[in-house]
C-alpha positions in Angstrom: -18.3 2.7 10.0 -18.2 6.4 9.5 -14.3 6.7 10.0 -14.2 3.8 7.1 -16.1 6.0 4.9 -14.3 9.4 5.8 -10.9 7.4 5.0 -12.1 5.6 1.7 -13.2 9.0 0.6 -9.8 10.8 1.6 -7.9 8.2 0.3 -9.8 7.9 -3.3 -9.5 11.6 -3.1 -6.0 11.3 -3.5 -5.9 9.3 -6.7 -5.6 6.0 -5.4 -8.0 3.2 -6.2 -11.5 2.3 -4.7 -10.5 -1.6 -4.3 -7.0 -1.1 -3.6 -8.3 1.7 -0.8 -10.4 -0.9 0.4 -8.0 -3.6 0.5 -5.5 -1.3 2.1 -7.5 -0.4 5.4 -8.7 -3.7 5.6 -5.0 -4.6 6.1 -3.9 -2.3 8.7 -7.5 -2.4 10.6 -8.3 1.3 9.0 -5.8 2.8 9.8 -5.9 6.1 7.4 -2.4 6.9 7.8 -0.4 3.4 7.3 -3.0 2.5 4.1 -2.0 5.8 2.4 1.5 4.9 3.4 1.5 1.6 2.0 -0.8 3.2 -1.1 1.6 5.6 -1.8 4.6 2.9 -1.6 2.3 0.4 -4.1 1.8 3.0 -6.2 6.0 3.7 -6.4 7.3 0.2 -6.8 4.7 -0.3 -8.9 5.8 2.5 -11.1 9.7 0.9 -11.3 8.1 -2.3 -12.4 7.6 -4.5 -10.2 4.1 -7.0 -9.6 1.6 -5.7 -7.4 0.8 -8.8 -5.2 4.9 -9.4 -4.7 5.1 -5.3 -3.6 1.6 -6.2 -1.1 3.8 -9.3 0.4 6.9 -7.7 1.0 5.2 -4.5 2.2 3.6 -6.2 4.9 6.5 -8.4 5.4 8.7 -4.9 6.4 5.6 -2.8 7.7 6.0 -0.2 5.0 9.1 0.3 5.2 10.4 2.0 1.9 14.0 0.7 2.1 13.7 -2.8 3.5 10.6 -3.5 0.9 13.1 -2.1 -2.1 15.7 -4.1 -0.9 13.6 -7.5 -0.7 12.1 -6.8 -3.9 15.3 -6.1 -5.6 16.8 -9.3 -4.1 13.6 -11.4 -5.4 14.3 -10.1 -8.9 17.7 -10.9 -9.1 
């Protein structure tokens, strides 16, 4: 429990959002390091445009990774 705190804290820290920092370690089983990850990614493609719960789905479809996730949401767009 206190590692769950110490990360929400970090993370929120940071700039990101309470629920979306909550959300975000309950995915990857608090994992600090692959929620800011994916945070950071969100907070990117969210920036170009595209809908958060499609950028959650195809983040977790490629494990956070940036390239793959682009690619899938370009495609889905198209």
């Amino acid at each position: 429990v206190f590692s769950y705190l110490v990360a929400c804290e970090h993370l929120c820290l940071l700039g990101y959002d309470m629920v979306q920092v909550e959300e975000a370690l309950e995915m990857f089983q608090n994992c600090e390091t692959k929620a800011e990850e994916f945070l950071h990614l969100l907070s990117q493609f969210n920036e170009m445009g595209f809908q958060p719960n499609t950028i959650k789905e195809v983040l977790l479809l490629h494990e956070n990774h940036r390239e793959r996730a682009l690619e899938e949401l370009m495609m889905r767009v198209a």
